[in-house]
N, CA and C atoms as an extended XYZ file, in Angstrom:
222
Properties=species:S:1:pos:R:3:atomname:S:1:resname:S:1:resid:I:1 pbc="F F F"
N       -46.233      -31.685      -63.034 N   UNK     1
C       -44.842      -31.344      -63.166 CA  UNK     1
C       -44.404      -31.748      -64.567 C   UNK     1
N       -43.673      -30.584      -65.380 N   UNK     2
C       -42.776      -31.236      -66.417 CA  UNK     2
C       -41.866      -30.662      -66.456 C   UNK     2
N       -40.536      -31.992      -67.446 N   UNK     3
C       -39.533      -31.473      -67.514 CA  UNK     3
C       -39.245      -31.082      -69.054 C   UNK     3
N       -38.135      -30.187      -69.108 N   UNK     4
C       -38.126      -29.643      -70.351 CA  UNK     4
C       -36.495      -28.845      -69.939 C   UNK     4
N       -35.840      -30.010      -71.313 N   UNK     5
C       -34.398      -29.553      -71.388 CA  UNK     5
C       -33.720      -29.963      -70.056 C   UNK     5
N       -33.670      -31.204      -69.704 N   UNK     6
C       -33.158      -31.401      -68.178 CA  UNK     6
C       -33.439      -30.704      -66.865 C   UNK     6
N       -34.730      -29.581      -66.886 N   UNK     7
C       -34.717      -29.025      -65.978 CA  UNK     7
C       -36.172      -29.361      -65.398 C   UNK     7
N       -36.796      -29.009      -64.227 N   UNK     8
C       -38.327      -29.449      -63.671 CA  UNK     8
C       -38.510      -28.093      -63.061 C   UNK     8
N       -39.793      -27.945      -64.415 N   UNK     9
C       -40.607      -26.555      -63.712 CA  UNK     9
C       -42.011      -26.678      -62.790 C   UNK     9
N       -42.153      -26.785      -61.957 N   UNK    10
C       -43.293      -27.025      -61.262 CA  UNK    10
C       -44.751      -25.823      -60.910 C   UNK    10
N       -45.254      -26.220      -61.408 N   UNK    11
C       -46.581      -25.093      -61.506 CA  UNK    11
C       -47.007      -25.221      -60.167 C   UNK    11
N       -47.462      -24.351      -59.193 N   UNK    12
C       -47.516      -24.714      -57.904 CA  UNK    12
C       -49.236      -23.778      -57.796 C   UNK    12
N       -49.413      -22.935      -58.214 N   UNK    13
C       -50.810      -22.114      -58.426 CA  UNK    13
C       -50.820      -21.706      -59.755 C   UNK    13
N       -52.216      -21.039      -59.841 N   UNK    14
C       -52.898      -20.193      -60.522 CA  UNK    14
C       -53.829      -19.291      -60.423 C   UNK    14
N       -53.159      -17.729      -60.500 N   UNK    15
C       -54.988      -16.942      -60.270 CA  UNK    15
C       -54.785      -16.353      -61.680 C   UNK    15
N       -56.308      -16.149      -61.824 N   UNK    16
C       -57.453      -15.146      -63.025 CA  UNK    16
C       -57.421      -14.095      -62.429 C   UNK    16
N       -57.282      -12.810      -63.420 N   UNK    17
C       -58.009      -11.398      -62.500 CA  UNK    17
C       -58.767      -11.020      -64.067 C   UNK    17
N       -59.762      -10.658      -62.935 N   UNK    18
C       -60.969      -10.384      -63.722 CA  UNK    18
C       -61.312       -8.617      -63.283 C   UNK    18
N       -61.195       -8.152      -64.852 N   UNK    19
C       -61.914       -6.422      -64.583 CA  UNK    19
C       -63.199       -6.331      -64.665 C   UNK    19
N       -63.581       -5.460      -65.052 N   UNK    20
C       -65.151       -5.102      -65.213 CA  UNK    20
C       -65.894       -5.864      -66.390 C   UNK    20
N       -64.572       -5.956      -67.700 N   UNK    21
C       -64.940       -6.396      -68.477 CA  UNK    21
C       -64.779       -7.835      -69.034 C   UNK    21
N       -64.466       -8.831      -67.996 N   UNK    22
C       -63.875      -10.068      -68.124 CA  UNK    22
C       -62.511      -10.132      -67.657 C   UNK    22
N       -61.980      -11.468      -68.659 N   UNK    23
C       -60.343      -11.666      -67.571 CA  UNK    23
C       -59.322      -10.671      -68.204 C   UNK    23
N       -58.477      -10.062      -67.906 N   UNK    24
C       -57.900       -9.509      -67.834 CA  UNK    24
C       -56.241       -9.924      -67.764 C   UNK    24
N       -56.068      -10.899      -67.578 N   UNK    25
C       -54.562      -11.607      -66.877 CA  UNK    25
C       -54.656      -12.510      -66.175 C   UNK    25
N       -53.512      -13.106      -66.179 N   UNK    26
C       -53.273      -14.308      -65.227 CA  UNK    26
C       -51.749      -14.117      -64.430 C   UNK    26
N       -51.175      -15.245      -63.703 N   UNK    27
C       -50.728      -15.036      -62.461 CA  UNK    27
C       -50.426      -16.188      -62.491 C   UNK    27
N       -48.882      -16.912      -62.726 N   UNK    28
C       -48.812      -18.201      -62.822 CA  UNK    28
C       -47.363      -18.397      -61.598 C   UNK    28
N       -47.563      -19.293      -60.511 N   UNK    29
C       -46.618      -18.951      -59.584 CA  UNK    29
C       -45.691      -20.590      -60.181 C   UNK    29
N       -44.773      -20.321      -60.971 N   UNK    30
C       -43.612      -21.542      -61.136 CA  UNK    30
C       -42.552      -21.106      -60.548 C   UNK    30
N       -41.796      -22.178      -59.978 N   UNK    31
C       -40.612      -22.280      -58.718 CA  UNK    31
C       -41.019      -21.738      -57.925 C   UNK    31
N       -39.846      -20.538      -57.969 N   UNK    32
C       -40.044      -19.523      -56.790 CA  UNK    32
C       -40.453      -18.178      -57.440 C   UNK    32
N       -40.680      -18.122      -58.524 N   UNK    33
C       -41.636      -16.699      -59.242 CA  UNK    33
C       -42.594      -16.671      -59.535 C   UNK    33
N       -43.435      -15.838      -59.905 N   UNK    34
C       -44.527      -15.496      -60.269 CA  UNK    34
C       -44.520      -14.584      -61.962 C   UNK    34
N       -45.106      -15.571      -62.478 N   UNK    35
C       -45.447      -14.532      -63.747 CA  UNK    35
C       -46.367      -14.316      -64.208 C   UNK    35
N       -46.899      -13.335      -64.692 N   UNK    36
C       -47.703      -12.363      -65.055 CA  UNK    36
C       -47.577      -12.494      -66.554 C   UNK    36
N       -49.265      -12.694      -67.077 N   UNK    37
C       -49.782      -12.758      -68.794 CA  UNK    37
C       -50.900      -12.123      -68.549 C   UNK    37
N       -50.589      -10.895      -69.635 N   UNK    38
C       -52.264      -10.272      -69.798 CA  UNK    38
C       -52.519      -10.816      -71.032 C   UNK    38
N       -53.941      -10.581      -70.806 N   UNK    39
C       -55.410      -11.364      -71.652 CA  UNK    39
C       -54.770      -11.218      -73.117 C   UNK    39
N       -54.522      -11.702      -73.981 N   UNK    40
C       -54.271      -12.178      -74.977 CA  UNK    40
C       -53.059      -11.812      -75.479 C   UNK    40
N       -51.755      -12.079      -74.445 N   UNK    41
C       -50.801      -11.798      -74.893 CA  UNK    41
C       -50.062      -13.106      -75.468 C   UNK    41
N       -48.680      -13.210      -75.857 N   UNK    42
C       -48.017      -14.213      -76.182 CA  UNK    42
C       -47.625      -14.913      -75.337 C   UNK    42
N       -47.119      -13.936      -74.951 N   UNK    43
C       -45.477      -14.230      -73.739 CA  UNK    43
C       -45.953      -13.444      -72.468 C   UNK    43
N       -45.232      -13.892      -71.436 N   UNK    44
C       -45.304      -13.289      -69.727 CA  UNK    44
C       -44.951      -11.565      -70.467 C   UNK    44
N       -45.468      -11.015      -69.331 N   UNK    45
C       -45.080       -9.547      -69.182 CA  UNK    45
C       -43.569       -9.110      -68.553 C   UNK    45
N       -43.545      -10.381      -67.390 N   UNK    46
C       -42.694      -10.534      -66.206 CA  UNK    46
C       -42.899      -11.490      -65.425 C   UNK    46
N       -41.889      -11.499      -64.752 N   UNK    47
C       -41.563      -12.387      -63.686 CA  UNK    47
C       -41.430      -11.229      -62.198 C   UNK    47
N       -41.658      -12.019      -61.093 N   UNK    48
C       -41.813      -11.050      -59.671 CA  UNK    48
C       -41.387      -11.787      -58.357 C   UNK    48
N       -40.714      -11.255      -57.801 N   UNK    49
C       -40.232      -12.617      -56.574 CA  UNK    49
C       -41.161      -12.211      -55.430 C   UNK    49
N       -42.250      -11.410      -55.324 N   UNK    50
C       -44.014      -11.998      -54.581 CA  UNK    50
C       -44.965      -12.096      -55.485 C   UNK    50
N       -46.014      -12.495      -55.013 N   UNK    51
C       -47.793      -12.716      -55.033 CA  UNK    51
C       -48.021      -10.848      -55.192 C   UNK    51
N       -47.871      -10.606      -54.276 N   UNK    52
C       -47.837       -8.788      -54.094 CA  UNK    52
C       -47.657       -8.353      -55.586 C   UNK    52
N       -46.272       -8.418      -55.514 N   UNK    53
C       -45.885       -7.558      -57.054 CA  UNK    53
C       -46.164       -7.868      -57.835 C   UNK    53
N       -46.400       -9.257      -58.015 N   UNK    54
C       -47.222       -9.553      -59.125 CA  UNK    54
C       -48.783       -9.030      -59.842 C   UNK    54
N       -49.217       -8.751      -58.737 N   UNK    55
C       -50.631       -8.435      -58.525 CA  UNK    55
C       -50.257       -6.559      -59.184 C   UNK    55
N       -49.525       -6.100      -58.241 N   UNK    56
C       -49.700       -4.704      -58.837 CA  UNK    56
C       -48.860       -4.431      -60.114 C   UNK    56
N       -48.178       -5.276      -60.782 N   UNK    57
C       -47.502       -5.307      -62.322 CA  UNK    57
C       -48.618       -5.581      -62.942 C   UNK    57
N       -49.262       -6.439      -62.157 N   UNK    58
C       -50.676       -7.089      -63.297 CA  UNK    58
C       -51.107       -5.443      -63.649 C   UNK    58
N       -52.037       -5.139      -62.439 N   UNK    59
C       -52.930       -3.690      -62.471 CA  UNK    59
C       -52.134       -2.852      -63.327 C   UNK    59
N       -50.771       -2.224      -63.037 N   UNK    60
C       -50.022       -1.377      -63.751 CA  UNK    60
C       -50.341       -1.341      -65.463 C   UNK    60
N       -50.490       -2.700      -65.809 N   UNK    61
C       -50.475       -2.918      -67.031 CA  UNK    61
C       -51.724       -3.057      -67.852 C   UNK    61
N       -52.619       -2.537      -66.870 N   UNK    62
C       -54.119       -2.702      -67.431 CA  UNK    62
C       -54.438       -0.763      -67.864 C   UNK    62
N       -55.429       -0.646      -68.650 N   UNK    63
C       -55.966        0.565      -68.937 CA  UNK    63
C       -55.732        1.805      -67.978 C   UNK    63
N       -55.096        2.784      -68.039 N   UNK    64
C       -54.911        3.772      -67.020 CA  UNK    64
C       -56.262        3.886      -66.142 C   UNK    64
N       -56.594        4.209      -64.937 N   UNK    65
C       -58.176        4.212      -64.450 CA  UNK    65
C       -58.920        3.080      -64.021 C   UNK    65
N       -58.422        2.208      -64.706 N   UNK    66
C       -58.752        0.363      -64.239 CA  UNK    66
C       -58.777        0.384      -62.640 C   UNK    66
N       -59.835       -0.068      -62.261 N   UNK    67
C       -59.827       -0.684      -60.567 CA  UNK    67
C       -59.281       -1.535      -60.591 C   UNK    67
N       -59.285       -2.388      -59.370 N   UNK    68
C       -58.324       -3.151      -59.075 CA  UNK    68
C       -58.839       -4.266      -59.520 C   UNK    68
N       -58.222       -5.363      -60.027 N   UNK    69
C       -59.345       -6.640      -60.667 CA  UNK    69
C       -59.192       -7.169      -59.304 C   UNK    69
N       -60.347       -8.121      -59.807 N   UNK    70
C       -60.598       -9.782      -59.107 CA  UNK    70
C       -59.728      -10.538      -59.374 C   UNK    70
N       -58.826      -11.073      -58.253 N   UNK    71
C       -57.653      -12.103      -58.291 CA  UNK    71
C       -58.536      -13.589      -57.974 C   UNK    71
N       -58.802      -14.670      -58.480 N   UNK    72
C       -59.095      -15.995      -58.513 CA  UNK    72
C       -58.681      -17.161      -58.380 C   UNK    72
N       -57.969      -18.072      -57.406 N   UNK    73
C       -57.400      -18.967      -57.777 CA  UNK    73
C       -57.996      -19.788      -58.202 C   UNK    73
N       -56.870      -20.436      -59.528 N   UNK    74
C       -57.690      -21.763      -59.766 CA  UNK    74
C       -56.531      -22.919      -59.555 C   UNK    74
């Protein structure tokens, strides 16, 4: 847990999705959202209030034709 600016963000999971060609994104569930970073971005893509949508914002945002990755928790 840390705090930052009087407030407490709590990291509660983590999944990897992995395509054909390695990782692909991640899946970071703080509070009550879920956000979504593809593979070498800066910043989140988004935020999602499920696991679900998160998962298919991930896919959405991968190569048109992309299967579905491997979701991983770590």
């Amino acid at each position: 847990m840390s705090t930052t600016t009087g407030t407490t963000t709590k990291t509660l999971a983590l999944w990897v999705a992995y395509g054909t060609n390695g990782v692909v994104g991640s899946i970071r569930h703080v509070d009550d959202e879920y956000q979504v970073t593809m593979a070498g971005a800066d910043t989140a893509t988004g935020t999602y209030p499920s696991l679900a949508s998160a998962k298919g914002a991930l896919h959405s945002h991968m190569t048109p034709g992309s299967a579905w990755p491997m979701f991983q928790e770590h």
